[in-house]
PDBQT receptor file of N, H, CA, C and O in Angstrom, charges set to zero:
ATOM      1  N   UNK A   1     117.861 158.054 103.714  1.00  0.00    +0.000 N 
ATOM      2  CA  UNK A   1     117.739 157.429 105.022  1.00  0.00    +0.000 C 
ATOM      3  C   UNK A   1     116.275 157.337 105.438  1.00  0.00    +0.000 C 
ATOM      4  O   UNK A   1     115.747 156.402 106.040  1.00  0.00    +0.000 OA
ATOM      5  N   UNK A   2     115.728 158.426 105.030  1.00  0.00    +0.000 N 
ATOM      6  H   UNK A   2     116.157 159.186 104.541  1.00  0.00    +0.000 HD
ATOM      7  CA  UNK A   2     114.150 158.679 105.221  1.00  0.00    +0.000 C 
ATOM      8  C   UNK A   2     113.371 157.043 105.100  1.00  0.00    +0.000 C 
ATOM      9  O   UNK A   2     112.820 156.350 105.955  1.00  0.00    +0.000 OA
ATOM     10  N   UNK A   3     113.683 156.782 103.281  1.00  0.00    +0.000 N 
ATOM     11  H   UNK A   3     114.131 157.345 102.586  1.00  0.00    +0.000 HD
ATOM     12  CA  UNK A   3     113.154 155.396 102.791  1.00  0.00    +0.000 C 
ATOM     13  C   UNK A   3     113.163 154.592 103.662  1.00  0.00    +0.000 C 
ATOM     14  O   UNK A   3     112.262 153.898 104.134  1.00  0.00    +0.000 OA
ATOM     15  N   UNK A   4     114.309 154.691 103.909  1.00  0.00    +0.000 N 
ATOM     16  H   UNK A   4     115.040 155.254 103.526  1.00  0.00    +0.000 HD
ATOM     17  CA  UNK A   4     114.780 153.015 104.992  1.00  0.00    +0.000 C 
ATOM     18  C   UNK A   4     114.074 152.472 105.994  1.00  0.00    +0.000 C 
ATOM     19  O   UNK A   4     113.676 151.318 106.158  1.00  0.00    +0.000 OA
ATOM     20  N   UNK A   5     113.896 154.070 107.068  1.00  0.00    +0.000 N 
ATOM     21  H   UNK A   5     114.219 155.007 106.935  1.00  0.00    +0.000 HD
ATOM     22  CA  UNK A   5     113.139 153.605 107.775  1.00  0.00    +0.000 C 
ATOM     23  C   UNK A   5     111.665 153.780 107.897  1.00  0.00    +0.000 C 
ATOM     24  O   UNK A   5     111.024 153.658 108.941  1.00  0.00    +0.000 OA
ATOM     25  N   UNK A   6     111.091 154.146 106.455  1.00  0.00    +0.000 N 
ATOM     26  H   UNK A   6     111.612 154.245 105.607  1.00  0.00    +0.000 HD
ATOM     27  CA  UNK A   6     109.601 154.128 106.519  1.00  0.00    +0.000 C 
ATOM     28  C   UNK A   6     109.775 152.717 106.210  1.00  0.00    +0.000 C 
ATOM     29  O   UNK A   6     109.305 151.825 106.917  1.00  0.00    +0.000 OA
ATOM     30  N   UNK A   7     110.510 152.500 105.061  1.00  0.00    +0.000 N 
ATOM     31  H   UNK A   7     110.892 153.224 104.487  1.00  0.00    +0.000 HD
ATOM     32  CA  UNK A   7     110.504 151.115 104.468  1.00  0.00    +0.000 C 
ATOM     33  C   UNK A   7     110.023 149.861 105.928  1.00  0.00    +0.000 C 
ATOM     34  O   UNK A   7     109.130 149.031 105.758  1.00  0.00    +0.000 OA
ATOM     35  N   UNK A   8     110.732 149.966 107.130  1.00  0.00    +0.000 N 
ATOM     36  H   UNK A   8     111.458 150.640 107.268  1.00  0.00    +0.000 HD
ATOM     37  CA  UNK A   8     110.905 148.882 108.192  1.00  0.00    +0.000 C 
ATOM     38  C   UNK A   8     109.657 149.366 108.858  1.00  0.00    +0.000 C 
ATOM     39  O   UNK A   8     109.307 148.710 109.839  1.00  0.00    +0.000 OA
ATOM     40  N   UNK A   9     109.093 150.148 108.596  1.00  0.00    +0.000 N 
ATOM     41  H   UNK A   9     109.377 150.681 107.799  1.00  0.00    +0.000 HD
ATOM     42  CA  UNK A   9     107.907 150.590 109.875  1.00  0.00    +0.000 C 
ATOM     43  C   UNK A   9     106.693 150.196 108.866  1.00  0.00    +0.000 C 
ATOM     44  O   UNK A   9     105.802 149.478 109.321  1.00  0.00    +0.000 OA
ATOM     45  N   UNK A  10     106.627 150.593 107.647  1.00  0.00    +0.000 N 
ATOM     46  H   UNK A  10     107.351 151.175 107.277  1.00  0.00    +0.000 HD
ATOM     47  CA  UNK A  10     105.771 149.890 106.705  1.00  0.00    +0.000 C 
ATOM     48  C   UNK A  10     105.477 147.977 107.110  1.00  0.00    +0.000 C 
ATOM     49  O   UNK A  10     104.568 147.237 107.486  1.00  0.00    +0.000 OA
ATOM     50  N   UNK A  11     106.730 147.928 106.771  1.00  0.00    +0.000 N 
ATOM     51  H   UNK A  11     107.468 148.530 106.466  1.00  0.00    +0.000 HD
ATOM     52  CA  UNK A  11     107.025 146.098 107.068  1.00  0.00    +0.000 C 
ATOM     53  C   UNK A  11     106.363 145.983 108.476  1.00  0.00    +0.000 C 
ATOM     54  O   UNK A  11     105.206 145.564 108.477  1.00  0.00    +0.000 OA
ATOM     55  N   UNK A  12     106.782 146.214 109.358  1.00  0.00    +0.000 N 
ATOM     56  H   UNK A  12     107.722 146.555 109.357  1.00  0.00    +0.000 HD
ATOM     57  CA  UNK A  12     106.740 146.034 110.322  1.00  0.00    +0.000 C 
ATOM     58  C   UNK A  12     104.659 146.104 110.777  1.00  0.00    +0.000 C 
ATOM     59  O   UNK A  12     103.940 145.173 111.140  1.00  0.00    +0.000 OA
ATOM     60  N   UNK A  13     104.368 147.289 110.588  1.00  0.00    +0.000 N 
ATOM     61  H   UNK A  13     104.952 148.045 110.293  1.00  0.00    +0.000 HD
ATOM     62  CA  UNK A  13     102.950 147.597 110.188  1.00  0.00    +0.000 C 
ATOM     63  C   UNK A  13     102.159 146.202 109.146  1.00  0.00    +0.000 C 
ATOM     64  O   UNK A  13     101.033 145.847 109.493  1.00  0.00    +0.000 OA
ATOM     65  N   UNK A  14     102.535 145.801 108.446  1.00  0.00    +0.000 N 
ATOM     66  H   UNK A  14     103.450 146.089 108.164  1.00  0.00    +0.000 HD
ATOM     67  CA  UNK A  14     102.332 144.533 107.385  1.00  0.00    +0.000 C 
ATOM     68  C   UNK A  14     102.864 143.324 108.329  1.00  0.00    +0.000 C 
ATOM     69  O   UNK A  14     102.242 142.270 108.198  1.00  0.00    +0.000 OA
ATOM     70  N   UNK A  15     103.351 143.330 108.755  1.00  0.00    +0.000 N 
ATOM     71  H   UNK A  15     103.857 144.186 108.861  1.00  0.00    +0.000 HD
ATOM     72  CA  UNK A  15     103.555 141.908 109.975  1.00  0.00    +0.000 C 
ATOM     73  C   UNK A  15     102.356 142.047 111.145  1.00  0.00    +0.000 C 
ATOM     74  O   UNK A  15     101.723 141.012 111.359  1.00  0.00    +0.000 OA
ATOM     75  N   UNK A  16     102.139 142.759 111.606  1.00  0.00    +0.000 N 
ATOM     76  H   UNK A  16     102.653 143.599 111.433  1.00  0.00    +0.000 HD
ATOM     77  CA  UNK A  16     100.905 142.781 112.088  1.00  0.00    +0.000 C 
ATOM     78  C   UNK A  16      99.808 142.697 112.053  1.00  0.00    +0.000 C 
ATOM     79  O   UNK A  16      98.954 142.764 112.937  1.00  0.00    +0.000 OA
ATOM     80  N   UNK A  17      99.736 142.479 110.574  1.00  0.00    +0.000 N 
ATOM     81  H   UNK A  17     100.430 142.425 109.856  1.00  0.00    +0.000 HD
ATOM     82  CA  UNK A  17      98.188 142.359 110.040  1.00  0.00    +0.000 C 
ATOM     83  C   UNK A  17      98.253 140.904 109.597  1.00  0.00    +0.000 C 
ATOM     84  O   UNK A  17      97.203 140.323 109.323  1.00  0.00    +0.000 OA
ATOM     85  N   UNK A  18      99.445 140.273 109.511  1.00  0.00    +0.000 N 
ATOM     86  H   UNK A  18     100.298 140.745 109.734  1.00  0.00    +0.000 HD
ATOM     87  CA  UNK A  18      99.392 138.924 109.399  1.00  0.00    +0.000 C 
ATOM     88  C   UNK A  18      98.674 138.090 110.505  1.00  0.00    +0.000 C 
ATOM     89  O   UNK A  18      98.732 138.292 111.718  1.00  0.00    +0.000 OA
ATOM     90  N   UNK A  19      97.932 137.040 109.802  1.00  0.00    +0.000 N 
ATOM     91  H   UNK A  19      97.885 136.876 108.816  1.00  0.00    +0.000 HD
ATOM     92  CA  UNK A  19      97.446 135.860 110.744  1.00  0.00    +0.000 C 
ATOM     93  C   UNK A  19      98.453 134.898 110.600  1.00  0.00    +0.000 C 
ATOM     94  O   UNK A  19      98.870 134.478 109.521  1.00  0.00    +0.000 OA
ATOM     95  N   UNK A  20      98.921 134.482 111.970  1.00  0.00    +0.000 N 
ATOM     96  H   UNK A  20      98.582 134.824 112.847  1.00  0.00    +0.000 HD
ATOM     97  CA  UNK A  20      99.839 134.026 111.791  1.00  0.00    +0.000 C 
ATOM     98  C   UNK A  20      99.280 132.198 112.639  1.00  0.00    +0.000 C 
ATOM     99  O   UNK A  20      98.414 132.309 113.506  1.00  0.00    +0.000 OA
ATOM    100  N   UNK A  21      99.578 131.345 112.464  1.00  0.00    +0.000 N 
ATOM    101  H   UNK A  21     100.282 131.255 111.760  1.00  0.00    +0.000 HD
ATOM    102  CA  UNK A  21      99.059 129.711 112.028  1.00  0.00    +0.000 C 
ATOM    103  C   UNK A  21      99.547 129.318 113.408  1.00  0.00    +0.000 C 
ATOM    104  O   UNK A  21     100.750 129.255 113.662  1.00  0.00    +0.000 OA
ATOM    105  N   UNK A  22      98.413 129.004 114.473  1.00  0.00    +0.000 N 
ATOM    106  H   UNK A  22      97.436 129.056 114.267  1.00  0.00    +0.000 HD
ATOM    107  CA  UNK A  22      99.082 128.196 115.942  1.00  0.00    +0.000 C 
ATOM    108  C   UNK A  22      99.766 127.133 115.845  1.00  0.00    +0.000 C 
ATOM    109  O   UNK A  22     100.298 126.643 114.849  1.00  0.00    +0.000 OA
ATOM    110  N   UNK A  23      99.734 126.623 117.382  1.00  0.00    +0.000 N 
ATOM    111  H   UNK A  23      99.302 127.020 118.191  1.00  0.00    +0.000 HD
ATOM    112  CA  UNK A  23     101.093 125.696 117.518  1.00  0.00    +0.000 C 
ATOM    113  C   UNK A  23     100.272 124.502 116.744  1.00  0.00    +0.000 C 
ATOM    114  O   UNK A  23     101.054 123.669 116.284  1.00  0.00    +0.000 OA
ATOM    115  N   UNK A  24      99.013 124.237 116.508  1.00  0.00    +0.000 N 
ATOM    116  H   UNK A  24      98.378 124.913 116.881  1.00  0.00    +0.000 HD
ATOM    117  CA  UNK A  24      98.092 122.839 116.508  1.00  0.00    +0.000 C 
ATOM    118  C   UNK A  24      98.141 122.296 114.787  1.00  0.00    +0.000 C 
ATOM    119  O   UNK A  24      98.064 121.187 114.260  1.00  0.00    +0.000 OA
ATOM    120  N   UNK A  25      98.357 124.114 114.106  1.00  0.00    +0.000 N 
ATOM    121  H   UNK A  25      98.420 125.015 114.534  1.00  0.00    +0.000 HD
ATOM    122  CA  UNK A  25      98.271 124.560 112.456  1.00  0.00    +0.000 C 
ATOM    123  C   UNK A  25      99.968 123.841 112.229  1.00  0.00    +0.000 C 
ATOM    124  O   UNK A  25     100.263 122.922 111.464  1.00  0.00    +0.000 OA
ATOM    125  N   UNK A  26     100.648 124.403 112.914  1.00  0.00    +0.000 N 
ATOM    126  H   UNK A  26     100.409 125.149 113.535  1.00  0.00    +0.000 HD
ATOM    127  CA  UNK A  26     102.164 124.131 112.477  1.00  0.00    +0.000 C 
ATOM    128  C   UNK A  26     102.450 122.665 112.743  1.00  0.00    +0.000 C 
ATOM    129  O   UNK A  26     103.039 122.009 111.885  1.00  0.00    +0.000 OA
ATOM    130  N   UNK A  27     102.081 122.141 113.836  1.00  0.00    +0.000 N 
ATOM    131  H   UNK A  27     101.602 122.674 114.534  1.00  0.00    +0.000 HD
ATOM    132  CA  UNK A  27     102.514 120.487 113.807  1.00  0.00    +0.000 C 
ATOM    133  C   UNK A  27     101.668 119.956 112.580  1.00  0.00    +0.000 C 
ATOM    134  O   UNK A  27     102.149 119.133 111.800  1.00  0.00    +0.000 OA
ATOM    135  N   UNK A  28     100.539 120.401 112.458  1.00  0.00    +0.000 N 
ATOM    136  H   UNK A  28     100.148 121.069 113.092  1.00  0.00    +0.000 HD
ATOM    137  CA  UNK A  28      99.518 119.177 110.999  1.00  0.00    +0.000 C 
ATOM    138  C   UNK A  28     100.517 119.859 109.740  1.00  0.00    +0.000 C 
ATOM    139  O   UNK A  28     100.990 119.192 108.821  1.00  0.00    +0.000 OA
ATOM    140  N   UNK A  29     100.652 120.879 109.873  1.00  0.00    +0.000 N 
ATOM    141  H   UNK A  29     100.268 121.421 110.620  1.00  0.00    +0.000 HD
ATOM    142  CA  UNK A  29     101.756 121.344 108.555  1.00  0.00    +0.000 C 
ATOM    143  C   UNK A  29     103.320 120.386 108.499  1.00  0.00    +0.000 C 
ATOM    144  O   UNK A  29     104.087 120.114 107.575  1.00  0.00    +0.000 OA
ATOM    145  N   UNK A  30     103.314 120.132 109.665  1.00  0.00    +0.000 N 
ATOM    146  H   UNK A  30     102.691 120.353 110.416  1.00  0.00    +0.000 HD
ATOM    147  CA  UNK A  30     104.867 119.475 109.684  1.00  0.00    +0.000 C 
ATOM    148  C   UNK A  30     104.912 118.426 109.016  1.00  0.00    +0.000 C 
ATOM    149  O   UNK A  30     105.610 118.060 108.070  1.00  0.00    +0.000 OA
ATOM    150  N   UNK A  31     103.572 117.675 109.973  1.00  0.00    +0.000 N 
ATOM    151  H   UNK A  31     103.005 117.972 110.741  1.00  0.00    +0.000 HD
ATOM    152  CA  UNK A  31     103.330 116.540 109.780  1.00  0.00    +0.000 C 
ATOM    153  C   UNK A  31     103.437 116.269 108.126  1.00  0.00    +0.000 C 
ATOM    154  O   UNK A  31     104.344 115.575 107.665  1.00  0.00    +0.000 OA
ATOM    155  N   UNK A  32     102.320 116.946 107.212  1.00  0.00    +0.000 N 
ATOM    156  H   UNK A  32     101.583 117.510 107.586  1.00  0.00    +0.000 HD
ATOM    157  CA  UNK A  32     102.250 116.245 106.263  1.00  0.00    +0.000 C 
ATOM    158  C   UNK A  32     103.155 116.703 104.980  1.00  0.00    +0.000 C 
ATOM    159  O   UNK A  32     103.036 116.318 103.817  1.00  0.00    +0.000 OA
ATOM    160  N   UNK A  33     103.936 117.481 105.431  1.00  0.00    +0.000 N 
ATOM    161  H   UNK A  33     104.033 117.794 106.375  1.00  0.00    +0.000 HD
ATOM    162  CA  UNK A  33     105.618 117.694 104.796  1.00  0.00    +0.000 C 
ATOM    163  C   UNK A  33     106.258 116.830 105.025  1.00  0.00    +0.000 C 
ATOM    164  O   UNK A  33     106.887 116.328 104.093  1.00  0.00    +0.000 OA
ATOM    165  N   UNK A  34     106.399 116.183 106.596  1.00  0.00    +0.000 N 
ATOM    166  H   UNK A  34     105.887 116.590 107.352  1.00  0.00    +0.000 HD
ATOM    167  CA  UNK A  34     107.368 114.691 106.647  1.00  0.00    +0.000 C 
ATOM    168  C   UNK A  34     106.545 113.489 105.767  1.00  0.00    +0.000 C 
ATOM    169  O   UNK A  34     107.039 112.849 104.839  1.00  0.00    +0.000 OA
ATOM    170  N   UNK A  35     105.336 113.365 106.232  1.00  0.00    +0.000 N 
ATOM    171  H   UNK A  35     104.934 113.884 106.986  1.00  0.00    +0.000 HD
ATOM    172  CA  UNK A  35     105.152 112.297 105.532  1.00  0.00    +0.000 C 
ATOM    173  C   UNK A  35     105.130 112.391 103.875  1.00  0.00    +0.000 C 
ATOM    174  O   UNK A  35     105.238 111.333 103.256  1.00  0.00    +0.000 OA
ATOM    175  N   UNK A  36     104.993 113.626 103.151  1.00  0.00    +0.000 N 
ATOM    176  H   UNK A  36     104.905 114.486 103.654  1.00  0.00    +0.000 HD
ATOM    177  CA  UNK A  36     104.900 113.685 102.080  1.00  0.00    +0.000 C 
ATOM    178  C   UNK A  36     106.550 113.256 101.518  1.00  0.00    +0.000 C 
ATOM    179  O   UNK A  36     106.727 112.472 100.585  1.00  0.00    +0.000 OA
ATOM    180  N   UNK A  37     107.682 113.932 102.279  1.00  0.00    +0.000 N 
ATOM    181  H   UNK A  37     107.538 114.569 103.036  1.00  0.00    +0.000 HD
ATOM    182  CA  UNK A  37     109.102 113.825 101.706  1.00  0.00    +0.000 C 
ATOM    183  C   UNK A  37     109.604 111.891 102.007  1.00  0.00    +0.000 C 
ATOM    184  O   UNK A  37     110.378 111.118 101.443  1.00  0.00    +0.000 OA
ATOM    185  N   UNK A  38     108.681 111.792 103.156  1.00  0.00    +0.000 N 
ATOM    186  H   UNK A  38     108.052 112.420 103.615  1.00  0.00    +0.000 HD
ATOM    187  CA  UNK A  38     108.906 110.148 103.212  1.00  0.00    +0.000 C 
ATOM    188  C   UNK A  38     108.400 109.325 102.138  1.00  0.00    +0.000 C 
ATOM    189  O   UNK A  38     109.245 108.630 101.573  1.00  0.00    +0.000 OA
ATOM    190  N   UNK A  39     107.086 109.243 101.690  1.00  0.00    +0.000 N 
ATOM    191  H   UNK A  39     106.400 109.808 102.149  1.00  0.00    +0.000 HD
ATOM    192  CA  UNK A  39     106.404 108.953 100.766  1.00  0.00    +0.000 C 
ATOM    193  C   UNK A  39     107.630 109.350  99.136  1.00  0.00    +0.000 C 
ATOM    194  O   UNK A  39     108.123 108.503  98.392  1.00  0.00    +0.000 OA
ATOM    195  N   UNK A  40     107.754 110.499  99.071  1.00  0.00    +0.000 N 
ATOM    196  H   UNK A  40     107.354 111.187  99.676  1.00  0.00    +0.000 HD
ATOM    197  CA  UNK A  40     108.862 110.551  97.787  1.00  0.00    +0.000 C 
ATOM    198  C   UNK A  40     109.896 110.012  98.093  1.00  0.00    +0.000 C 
ATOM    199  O   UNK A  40     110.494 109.464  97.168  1.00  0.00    +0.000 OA
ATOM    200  N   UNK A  41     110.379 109.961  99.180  1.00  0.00    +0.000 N 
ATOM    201  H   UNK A  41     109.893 110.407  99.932  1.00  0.00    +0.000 HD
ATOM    202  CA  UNK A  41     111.660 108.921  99.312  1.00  0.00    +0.000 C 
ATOM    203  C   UNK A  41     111.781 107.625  98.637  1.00  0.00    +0.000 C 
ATOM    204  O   UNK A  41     112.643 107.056  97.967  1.00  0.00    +0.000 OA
ATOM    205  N   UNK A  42     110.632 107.377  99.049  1.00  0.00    +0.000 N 
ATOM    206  H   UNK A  42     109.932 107.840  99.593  1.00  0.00    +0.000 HD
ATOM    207  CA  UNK A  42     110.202 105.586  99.081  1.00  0.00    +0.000 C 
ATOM    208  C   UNK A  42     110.017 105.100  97.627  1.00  0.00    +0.000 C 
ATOM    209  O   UNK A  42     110.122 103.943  97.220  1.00  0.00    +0.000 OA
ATOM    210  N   UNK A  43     109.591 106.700  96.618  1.00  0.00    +0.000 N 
ATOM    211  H   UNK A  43     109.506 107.640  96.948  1.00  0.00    +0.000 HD
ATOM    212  CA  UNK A  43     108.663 106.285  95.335  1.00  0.00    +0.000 C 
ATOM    213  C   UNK A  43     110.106 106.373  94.504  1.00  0.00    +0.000 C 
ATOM    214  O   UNK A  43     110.228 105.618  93.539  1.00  0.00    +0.000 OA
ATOM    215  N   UNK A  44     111.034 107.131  94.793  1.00  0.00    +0.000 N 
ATOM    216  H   UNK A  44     110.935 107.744  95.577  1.00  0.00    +0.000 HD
ATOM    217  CA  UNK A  44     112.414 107.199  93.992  1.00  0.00    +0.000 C 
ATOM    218  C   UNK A  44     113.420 105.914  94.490  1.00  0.00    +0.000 C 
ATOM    219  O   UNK A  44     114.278 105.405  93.769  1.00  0.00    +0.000 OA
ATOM    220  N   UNK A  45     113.133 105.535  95.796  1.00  0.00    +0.000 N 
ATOM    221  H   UNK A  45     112.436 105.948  96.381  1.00  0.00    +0.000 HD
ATOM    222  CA  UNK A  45     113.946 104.552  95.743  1.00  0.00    +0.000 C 
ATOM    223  C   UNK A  45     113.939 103.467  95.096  1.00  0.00    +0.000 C 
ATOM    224  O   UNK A  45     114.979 103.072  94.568  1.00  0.00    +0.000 OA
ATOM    225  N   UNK A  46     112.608 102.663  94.992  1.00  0.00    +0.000 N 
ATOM    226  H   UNK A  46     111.764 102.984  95.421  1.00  0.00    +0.000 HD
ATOM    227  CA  UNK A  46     111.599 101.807  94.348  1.00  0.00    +0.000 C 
ATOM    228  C   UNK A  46     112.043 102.295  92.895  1.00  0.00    +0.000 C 
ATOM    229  O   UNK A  46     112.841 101.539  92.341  1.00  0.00    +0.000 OA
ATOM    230  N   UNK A  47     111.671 103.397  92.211  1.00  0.00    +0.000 N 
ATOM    231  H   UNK A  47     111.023 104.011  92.661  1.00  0.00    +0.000 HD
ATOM    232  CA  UNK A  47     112.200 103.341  90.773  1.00  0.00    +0.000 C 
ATOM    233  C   UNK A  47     113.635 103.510  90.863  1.00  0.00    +0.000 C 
ATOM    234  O   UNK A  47     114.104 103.294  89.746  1.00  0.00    +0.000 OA
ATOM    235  N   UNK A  48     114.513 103.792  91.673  1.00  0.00    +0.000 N 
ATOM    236  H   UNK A  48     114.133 103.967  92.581  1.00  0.00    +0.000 HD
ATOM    237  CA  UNK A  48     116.007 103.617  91.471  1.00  0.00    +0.000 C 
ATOM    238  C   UNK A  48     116.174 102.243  91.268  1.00  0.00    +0.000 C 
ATOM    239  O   UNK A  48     116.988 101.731  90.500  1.00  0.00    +0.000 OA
ATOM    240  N   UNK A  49     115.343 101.648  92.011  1.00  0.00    +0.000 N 
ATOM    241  H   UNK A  49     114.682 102.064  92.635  1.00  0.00    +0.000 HD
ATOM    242  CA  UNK A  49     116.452 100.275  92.160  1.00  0.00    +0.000 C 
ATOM    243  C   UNK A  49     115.481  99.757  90.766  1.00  0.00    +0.000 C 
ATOM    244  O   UNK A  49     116.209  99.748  89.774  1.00  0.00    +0.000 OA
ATOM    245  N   UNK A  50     114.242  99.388  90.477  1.00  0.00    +0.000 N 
ATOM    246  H   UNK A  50     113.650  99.395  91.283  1.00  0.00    +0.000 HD
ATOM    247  CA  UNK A  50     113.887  98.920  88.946  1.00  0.00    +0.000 C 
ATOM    248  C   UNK A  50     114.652  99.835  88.007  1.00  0.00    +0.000 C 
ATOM    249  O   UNK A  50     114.783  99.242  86.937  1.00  0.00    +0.000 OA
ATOM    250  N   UNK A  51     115.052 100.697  87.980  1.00  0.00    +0.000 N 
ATOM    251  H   UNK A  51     114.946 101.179  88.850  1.00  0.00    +0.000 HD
ATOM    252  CA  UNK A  51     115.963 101.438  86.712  1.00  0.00    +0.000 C 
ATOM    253  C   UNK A  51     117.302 100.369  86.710  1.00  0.00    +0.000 C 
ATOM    254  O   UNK A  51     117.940 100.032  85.712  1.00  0.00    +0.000 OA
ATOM    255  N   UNK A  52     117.513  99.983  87.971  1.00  0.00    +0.000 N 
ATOM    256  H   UNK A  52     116.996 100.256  88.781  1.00  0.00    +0.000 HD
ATOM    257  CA  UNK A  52     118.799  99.720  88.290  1.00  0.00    +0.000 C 
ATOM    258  C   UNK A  52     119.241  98.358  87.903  1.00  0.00    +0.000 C 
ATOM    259  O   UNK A  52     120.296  98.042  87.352  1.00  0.00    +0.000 OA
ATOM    260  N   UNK A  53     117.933  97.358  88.412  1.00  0.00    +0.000 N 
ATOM    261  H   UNK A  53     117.076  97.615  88.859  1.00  0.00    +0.000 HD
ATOM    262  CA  UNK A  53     117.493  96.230  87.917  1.00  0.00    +0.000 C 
ATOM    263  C   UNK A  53     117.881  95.804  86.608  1.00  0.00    +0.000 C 
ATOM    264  O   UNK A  53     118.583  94.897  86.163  1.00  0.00    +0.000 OA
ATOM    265  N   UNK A  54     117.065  96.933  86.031  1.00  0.00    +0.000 N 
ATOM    266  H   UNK A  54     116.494  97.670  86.392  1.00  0.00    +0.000 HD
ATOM    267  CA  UNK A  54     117.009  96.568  84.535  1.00  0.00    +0.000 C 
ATOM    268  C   UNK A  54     118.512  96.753  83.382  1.00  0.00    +0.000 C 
ATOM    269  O   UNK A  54     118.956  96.127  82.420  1.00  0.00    +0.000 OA
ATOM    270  N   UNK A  55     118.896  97.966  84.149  1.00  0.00    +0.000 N 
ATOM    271  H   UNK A  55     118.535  98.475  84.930  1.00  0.00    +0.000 HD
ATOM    272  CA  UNK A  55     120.209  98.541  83.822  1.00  0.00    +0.000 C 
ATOM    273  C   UNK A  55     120.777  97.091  83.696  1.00  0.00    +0.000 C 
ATOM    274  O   UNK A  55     120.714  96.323  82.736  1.00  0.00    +0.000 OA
ATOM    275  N   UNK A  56     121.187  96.970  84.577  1.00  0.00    +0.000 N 
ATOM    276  H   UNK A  56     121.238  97.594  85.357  1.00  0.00    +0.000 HD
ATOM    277  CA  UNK A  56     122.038  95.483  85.015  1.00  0.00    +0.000 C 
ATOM    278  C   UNK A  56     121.528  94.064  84.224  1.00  0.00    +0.000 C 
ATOM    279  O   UNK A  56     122.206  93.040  84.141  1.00  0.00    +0.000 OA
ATOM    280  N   UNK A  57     120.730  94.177  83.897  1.00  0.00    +0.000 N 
ATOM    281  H   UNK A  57     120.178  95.009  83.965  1.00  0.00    +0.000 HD
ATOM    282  CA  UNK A  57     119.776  92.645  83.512  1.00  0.00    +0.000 C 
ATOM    283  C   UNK A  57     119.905  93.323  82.064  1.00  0.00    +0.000 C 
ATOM    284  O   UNK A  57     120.002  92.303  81.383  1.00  0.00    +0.000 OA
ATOM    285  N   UNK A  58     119.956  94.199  81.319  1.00  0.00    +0.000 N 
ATOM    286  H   UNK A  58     119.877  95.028  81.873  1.00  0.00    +0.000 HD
ATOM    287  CA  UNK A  58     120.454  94.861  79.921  1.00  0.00    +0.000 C 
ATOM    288  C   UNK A  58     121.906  94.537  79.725  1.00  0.00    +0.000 C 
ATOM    289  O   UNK A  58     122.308  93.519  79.161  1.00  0.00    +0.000 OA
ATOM    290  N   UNK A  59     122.746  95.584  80.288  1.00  0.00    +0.000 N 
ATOM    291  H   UNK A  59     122.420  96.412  80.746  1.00  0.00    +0.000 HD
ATOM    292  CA  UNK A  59     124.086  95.642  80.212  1.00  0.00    +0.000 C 
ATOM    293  C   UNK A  59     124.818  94.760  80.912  1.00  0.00    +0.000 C 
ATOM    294  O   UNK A  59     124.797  94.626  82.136  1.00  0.00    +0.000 OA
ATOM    295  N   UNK A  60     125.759  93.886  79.788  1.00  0.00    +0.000 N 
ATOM    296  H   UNK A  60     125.775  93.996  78.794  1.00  0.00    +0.000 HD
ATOM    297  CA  UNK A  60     126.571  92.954  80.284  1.00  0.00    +0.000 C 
ATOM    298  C   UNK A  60     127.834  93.640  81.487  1.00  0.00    +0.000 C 
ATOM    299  O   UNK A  60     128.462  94.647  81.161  1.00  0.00    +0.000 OA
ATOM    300  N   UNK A  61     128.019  93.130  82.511  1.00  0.00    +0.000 N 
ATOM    301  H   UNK A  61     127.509  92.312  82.775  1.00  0.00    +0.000 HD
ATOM    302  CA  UNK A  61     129.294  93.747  83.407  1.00  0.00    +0.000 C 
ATOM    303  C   UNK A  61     130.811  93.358  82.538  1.00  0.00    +0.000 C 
ATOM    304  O   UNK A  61     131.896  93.709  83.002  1.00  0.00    +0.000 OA
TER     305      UNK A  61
């Protein structure tokens, strides 16, 4: 039982020494996670549909 709770007061002690990223850090972080997952959206759709293209313009239906 001892472990356990040095274990959480340790942690806890180690969360405090964290720098932790303001509100100004977290929106530019958001930001360029959305635009990055938008950007891959766009680059798989674009090769879905030329895979798809071609698929089709190959194989007779």
């Amino acid at each position: 039982m001892n472990g356990i709770v040095r274990y959480f007061q340790e942690s806890r002690q180690e969360l405090s020494r964290v720098t932790w990223p303001n509100r100004q850090q977290v929106l530019e972080g958001t930001q360029v996670v959305l635009f990055f997952i938008i950007a891959m959206s766009l680059l798989i759709f674009i090769y879905d549909s030329a895979f798809a293209f071609l698929i089709r313009s190959v194989v007779p239906r």
